[in-house]
Every structure is written in C-alpha cells, then in structure tokens.
C-alpha positions as CSV (number, residue, x, y, z in Angstrom):
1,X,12.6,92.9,88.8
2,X,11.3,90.8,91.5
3,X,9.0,93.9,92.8
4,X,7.4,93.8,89.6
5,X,5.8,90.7,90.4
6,X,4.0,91.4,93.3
7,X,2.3,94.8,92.0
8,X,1.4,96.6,88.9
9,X,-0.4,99.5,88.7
10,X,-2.6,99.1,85.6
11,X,-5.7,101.6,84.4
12,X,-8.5,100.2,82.6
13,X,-7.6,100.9,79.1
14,X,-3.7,99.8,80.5
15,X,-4.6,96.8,79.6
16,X,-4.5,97.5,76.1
17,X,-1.0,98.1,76.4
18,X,0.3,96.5,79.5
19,X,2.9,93.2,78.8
20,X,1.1,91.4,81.2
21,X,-2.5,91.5,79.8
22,X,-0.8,91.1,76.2
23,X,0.8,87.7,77.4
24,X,-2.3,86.4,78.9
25,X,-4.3,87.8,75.4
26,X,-1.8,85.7,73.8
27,X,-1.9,82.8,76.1
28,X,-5.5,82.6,75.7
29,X,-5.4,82.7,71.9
30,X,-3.1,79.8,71.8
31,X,-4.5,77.5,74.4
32,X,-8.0,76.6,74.9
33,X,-9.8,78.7,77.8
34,X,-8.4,81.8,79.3
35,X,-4.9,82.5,79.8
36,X,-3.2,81.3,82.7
37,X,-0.3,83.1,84.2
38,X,1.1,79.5,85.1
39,X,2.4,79.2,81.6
40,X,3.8,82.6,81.5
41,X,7.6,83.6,82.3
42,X,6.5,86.0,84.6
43,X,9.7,87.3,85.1
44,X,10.2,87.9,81.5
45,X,6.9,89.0,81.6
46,X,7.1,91.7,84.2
47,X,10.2,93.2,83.1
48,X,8.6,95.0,80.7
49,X,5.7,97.0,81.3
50,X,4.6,97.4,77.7
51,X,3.6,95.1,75.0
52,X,6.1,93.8,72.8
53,X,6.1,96.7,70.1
54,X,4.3,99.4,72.1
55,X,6.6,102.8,73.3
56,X,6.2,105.8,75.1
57,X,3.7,106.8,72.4
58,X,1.7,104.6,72.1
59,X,0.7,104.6,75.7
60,X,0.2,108.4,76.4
61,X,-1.7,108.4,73.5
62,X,-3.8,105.3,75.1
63,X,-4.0,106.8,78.4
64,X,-5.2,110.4,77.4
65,X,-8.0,108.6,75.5
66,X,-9.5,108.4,78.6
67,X,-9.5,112.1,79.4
68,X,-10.8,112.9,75.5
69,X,-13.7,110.7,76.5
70,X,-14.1,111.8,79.8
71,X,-14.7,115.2,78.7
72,X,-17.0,114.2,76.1
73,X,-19.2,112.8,78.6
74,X,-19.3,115.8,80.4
75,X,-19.3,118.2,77.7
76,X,-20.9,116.8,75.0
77,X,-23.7,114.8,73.7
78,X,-27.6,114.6,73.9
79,X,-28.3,113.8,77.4
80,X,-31.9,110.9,77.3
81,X,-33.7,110.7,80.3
82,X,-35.7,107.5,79.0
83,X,-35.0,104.6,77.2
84,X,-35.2,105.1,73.3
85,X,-37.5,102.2,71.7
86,X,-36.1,99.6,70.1
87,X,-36.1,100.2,66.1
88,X,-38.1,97.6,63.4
89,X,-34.6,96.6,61.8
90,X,-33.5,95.0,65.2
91,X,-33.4,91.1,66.2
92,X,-32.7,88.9,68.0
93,X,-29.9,86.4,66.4
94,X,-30.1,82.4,66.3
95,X,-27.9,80.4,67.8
96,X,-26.5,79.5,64.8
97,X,-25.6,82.8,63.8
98,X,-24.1,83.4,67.2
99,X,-21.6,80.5,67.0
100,X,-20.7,81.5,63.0
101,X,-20.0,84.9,64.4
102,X,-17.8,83.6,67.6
103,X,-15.9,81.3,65.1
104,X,-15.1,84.3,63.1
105,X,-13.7,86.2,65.4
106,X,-12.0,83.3,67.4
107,X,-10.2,82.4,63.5
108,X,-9.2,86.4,63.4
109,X,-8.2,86.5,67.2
110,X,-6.3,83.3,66.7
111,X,-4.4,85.6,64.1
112,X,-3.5,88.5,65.8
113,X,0.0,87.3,67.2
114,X,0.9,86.5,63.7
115,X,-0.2,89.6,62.3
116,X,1.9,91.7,65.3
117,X,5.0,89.9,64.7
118,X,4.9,90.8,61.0
C-alpha cells in the first residue's frame, strides 16, 4: 500500500475516475479553497485506485473516450484555417451575472457528494 503513495500513474481524463482526484474534488467542495491532501487519509485514499462507486467499466469506458476523440480529430470534422467572426447574439457578461452563475454551480457542486452517496 505504501508504494501507492509515492506514485500514480494517472491520464488526463484519469482524473475523472481516479480516488485520489475524487477525494481532493470532495475536499474542495466541503472546505473553502482547493482540496488539500493534508486532510485526506491518504492511505485510505491510495488503496483504491478508483472512485468510490466506479468499476472496471466505468473506467475502460473513460479511458477509450480518449481514443474515440482522438480519431475524430484526425478523421473527422471541418478543418478552419482562420478564426470564424464572432456572431451578433454574443456578449460579454457583467460581473453580476458572473458571480450568480459561480453561485449556481458552487450550490450544485456543493451537492454532488450527496447525490453520489444516494
């Protein structure tokens, strides 16, 4: 268990399942600022290197999301060379509508552990 401390090999879209970045997600949510790995069990933690509620599944299906995507690029798509203008309907947002929107999704975020224990 103890090697499991000192390295984890994680992808970028790992973190979306890994039980590290899910405890620090949590952490964050249910302190003020980021997560800090100083209030985590890392022990615990690091035992498992899924989310609580995640399987095999779940994280091939995760991981070959990548390669879908990754094709896509290359395969797929209209290719721009320029910039495309910016259309009428477009604007810039006050700050005001900024922090009601950040409030909003802090108040859902703030939910989520709730809602995956259910």
């Amino acid at each position: 268990m103890g090697s499991n401390l000192l390295f984890q090999f994680v992808t970028h879209e790992g973190t979306l399942y890994n039980a590290l970045g899910y405890a620090l997600a949590v952490d964050a949510l249910s302190h003020s600022g980021p997560g800090d790995s100083s209030r985590l069990d890392l022990t615990s933690v690091c035992a498992d290197y899924l989310a609580p509620g995640l399987d095999l599944g779940d994280f091939l299906v995760t991981e070959n999301s990548i390669l879908i995507a990754g094709i896509g690029l290359l395969v797929g798509g209209v290719r721009v060379t320029v910039e495309p203008a910016i259309k009428s309907k477009s604007r810039l947002y006050s700050m005001d509508e900024q922090r009601h929107s950040l409030t909003t999704l802090q108040a859902m975020l703030h939910k989520l552990p709730l809602l995956l224990q259910a």
